[in-house]
C-alpha positions as CSV (number, residue, x, y, z in Angstrom):
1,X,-42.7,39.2,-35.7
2,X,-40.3,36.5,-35.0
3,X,-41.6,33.3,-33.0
4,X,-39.1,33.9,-29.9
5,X,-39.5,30.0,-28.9
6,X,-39.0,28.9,-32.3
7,X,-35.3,29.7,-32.0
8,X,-32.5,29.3,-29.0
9,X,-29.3,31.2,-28.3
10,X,-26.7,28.3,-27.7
11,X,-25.1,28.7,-23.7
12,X,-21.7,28.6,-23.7
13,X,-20.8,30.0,-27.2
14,X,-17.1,30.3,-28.4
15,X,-15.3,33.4,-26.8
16,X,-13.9,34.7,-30.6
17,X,-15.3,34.4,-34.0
18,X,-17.0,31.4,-35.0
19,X,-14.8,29.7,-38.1
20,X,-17.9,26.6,-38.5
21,X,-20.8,25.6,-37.0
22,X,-21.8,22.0,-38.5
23,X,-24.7,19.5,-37.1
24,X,-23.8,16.3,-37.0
25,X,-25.3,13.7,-39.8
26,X,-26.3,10.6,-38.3
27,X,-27.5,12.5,-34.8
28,X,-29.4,16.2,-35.3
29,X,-28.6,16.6,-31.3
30,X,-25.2,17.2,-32.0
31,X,-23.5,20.3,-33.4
32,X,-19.8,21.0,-33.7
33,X,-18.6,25.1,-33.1
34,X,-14.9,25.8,-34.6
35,X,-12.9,28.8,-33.0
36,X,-10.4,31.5,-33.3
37,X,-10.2,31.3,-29.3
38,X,-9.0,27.7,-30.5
39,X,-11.6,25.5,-29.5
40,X,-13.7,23.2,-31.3
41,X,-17.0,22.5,-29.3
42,X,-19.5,19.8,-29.2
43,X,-23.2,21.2,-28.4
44,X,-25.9,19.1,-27.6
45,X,-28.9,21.5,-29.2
46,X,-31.7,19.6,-27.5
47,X,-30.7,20.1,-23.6
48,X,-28.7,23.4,-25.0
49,X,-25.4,22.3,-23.1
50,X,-21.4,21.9,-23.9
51,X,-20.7,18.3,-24.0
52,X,-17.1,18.7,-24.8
53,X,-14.6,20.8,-25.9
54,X,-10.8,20.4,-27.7
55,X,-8.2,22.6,-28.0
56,X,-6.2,23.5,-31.0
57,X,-2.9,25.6,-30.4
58,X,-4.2,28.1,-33.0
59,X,-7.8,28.9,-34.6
60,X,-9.7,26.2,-35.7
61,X,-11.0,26.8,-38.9
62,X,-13.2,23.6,-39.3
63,X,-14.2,20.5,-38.6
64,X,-16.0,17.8,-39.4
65,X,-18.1,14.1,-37.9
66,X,-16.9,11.0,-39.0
67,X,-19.9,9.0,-36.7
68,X,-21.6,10.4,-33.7
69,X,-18.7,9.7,-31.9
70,X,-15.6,10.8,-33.7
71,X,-14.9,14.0,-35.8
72,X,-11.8,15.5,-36.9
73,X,-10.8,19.0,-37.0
74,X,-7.5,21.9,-38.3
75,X,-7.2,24.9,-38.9
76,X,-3.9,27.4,-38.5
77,X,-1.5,25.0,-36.4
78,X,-1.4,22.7,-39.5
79,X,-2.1,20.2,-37.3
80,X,-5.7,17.6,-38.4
81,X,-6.8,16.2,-35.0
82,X,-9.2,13.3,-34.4
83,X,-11.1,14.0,-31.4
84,X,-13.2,11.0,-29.6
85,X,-16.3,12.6,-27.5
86,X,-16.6,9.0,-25.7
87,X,-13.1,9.7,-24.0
88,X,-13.1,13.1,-24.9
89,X,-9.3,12.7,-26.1
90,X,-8.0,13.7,-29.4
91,X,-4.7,12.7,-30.9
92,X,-2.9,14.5,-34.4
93,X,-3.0,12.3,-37.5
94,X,-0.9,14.0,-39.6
95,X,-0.5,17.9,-40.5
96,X,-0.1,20.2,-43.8
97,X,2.2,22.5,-44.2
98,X,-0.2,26.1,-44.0
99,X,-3.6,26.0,-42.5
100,X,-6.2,23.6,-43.3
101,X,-9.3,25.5,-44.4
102,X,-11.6,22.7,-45.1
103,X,-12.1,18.9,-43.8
104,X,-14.8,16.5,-45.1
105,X,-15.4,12.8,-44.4
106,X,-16.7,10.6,-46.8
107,X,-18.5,7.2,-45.3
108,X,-17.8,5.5,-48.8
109,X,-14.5,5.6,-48.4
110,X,-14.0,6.0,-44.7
111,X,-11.8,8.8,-45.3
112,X,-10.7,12.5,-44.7
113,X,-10.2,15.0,-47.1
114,X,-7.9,18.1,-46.1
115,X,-7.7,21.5,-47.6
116,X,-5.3,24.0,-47.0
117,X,-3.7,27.3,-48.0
118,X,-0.4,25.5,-48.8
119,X,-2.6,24.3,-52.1
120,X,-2.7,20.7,-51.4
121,X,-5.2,18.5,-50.8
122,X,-4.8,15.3,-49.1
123,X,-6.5,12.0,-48.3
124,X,-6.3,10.4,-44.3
125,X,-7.5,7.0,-42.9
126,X,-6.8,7.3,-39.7
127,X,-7.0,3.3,-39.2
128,X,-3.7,2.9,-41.3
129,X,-0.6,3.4,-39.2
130,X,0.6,6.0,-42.2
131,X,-2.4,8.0,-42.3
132,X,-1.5,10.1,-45.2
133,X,-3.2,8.2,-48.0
134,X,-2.9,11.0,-50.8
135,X,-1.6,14.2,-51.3
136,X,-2.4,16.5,-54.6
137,X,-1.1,19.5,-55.9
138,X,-3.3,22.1,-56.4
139,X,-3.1,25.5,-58.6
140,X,-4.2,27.6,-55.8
141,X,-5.2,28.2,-52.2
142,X,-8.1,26.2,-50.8
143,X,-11.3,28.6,-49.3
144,X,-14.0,25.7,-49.3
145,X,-15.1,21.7,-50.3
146,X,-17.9,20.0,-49.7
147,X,-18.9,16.6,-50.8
148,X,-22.0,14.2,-51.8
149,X,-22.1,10.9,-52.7
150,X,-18.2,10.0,-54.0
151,X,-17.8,13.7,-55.8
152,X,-15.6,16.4,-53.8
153,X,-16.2,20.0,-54.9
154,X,-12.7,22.4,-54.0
155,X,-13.0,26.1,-54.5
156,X,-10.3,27.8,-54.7
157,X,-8.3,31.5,-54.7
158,X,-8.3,32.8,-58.0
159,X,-12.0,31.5,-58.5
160,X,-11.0,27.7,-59.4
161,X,-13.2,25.1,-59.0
162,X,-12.3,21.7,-59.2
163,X,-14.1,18.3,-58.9
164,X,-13.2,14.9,-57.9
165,X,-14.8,11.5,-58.0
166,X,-13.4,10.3,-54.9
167,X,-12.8,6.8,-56.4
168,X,-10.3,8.0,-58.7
169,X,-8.4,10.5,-57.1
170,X,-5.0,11.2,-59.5
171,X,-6.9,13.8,-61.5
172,X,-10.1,16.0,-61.5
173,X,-12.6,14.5,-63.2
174,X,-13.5,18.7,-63.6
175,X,-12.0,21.6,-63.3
176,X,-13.7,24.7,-64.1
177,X,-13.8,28.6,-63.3
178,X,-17.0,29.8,-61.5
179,X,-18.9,32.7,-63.1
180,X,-18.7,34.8,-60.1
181,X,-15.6,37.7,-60.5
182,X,-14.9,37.7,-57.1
183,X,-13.0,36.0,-54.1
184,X,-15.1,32.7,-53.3
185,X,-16.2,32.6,-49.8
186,X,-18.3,29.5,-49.7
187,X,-19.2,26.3,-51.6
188,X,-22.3,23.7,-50.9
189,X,-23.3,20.7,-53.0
190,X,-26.8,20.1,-53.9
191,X,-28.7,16.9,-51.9
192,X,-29.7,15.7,-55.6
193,X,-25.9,15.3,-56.5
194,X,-27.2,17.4,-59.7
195,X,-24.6,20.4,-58.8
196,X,-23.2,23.0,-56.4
197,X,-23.8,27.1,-55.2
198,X,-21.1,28.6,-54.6
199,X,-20.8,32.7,-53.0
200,X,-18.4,35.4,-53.2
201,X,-17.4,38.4,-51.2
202,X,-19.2,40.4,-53.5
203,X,-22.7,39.8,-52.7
204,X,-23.9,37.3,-55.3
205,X,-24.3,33.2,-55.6
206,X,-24.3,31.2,-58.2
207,X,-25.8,27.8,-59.4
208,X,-23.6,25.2,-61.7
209,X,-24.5,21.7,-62.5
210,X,-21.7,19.1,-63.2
211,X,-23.6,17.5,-66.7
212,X,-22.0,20.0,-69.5
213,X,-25.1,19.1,-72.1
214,X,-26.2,22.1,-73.6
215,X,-29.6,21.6,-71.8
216,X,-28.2,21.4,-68.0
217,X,-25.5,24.0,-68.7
218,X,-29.1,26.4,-69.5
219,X,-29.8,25.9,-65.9
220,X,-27.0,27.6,-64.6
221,X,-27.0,31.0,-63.1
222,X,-25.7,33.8,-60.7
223,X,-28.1,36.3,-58.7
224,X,-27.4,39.0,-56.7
225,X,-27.8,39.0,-53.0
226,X,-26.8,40.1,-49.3
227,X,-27.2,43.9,-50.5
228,X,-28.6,47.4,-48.6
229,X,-29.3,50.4,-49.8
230,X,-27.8,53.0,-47.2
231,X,-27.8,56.9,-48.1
232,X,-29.1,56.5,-52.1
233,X,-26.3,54.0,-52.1
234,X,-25.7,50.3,-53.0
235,X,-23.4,48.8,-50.0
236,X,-22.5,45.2,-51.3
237,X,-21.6,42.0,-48.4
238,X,-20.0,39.2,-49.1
239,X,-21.7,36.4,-49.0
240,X,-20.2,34.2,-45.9
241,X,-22.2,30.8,-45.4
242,X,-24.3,28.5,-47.9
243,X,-25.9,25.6,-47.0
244,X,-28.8,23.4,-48.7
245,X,-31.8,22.0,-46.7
246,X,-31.5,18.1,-46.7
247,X,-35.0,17.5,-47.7
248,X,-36.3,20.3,-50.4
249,X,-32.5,21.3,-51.8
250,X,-33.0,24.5,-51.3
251,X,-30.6,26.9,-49.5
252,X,-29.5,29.0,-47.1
253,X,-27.0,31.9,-47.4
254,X,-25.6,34.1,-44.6
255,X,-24.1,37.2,-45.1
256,X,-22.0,40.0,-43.5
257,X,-25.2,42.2,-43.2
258,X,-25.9,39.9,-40.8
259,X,-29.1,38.5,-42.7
260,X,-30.3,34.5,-43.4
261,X,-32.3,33.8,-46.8
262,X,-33.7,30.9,-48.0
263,X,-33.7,30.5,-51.6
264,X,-35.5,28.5,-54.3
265,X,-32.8,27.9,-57.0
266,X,-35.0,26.1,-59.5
267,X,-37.6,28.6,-59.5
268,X,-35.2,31.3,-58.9
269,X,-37.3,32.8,-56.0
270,X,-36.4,33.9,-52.3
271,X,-38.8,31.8,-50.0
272,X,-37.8,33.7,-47.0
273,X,-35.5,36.1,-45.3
274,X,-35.1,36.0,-41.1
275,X,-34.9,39.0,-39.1
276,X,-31.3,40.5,-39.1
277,X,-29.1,38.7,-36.7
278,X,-26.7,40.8,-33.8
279,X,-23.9,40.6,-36.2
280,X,-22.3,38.9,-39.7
281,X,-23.1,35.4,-40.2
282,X,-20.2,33.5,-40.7
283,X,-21.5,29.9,-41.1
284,X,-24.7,27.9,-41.6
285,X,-25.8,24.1,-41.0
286,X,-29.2,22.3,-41.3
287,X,-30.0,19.3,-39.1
288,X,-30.0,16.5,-40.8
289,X,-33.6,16.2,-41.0
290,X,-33.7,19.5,-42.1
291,X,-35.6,20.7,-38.7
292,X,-33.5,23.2,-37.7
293,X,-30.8,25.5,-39.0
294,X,-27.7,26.1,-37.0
295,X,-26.7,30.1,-37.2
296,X,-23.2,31.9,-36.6
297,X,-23.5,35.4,-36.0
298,X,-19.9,36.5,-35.6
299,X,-17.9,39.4,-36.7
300,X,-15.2,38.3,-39.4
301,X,-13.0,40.9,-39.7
302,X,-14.1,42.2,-42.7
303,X,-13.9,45.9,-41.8
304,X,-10.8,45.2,-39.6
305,X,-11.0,46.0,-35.9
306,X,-14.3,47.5,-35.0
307,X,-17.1,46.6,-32.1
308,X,-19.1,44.0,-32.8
309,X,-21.8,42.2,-30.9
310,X,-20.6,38.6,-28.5
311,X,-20.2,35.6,-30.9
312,X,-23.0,33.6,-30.7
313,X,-24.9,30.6,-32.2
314,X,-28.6,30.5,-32.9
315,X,-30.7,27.1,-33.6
316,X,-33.3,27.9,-35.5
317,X,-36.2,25.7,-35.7
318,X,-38.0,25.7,-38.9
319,X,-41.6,25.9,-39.6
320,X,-43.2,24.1,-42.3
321,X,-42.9,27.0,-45.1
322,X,-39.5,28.2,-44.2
323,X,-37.7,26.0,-46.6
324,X,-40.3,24.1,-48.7
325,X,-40.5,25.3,-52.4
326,X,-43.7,27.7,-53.2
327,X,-45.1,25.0,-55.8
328,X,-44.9,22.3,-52.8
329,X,-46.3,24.9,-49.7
330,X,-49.2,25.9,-52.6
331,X,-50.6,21.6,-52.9
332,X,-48.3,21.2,-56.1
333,X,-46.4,17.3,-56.4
């Protein structure tokens, strides 16, 4: 049975589905919430109250910190927004021309990185008075980046992947197709800067590495997961939310049948799986020191209008074996 007091229901949850849920980095009391009631919410998990909240003109589909006391965020009024929880203002920096569906902030370059469903990506300092810094092309629409260290990892429709070393920005230093057949949903970078998992709507995740050497390529693999068994028959969920603990590199994936695993992906082994949560989980975040895993159980529309629990966000805190790989729990190095 599930420790009740080892996880809390945030107060004050988004009043629609729940786009992102991301802790901050340099400050595990803080968590950002992105909307489709338009808002993007700071949280402060440890007294469990809404320190601030911004409005978008349409859904927010994510956002991201810059420090503890600046983040940005966009989603389907084109518009990027820098919001400042000091003097809980935010002002536009520039805008793309379809939604943006992904932001991430690099501290090496003290810069944003934008992706939207107009197939561009583009580069912002927001300390120049032109913040546009860079905009590329892409081949198709962008569903999810994340970043380590100076590479940026862009999944795309059409199951394109491409990678950028954010210090030479013209070209991708790779582009590749994922194994997965279907519609990527989400993608994560591994903490040892080694690779990336990436999900689909069709119940599986896969594990690539960025060295192409015969030996790391081995390494690489796709598993199925997020799947029931109802009446003698296979019902398959897509795979909504990935994200890797800080410490151990393993992962977390969330799925639309509203379960949370935590997966091994060098031993290919499931560590553990949490009771089922009210409804789908939409997006995952571990604290940054990988005490605690932010959860968003919220409907997203995959099954078109139906009734579905209230949108809520669960921080989780995590025991000592939740995450940790078998070999390290059982007194291995």
């Amino acid at each position: 049975m599930q420790d009740p007091s080892a996880q809390i229901e945030i107060a004050d949850p988004p009043r629609d589905g729940i786009s992102s849920v991301n802790f901050c980095p340099f400050d595990a009391r803080l968590l950002l919430a992105t909307s489709w009631d338009t808002t993007v919410s700071l949280y402060d998990v440890e007294l469990n109250q809404k320190r601030a909240q911004f409005d978008h003109k349409s859904a927010v589909l994510d956002a991201c910190f810059a420090s503890s006391n600046v983040a940005y965020s966009g989603g389907l009024d084109k518009q990027i927004k820098m919001l400042n929880f000091e003097t809980k203002t935010d002002s536009v920096i520039g805008s793309h021309d379809e939604a943006i569906k992904s932001l991430c902030w690099s501290s090496e370059t003290n810069s944003l990185y934008s992706g939207s469903w107009d197939k561009t990506l583009r580069v912002w300092d927001s300390r120049s008075s032109d913040a546009l810094q860079l905009k590329l092309e892409l081949p198709q629409k962008v569903f999810s980046m994340d970043m380590n260290n100076n590479l940026l990892v862009v999944a795309m429709a059409n199951r394109q992947i491409h990678v950028y070393d954010i210090r030479n920005m013209e070209s991708p230093w790779q582009t590749r197709e994922t194994a997965l057949r279907y519609m990527l949903k989400s993608v994560r970078c591994m903490p040892n800067g080694e690779g990336y998992a990436c999900s689909s709507i069709e119940g599986r995740v896969a594990l690539e590495f960025f060295d192409m050497s015969p030996e790391a390529q081995a390494k690489k693999y796709a598993f199925k997961s997020h799947r029931q068994t109802i009446n003698e028959t296979e019902v398959v969920y897509p795979v909504n939310a990935l994200a890797f603990h800080p410490i151990y590199g393993t992962f977390a994936s969330g799925g639309s049948d509203c379960v949370v695993s935590i997966w091994d992906g060098v031993n290919r082994k499931r560590i553990k799986q949490f009771p089922r949560y009210p409804d789908e989980i939409s997006s995952l975040s571990f604290s940054p020191d990988g005490r605690m895993l932010a959860i968003a159980s919220s409907y997203t529309f995959d099954e078109g209008e139906r009734d579905h629990s209230p949108d809520a966000i669960f921080i989780k805190t995590l025991s000592e074996t939740d995450c940790k790989p078998r070999h390290l729990t059982n007194g291995g190095s």
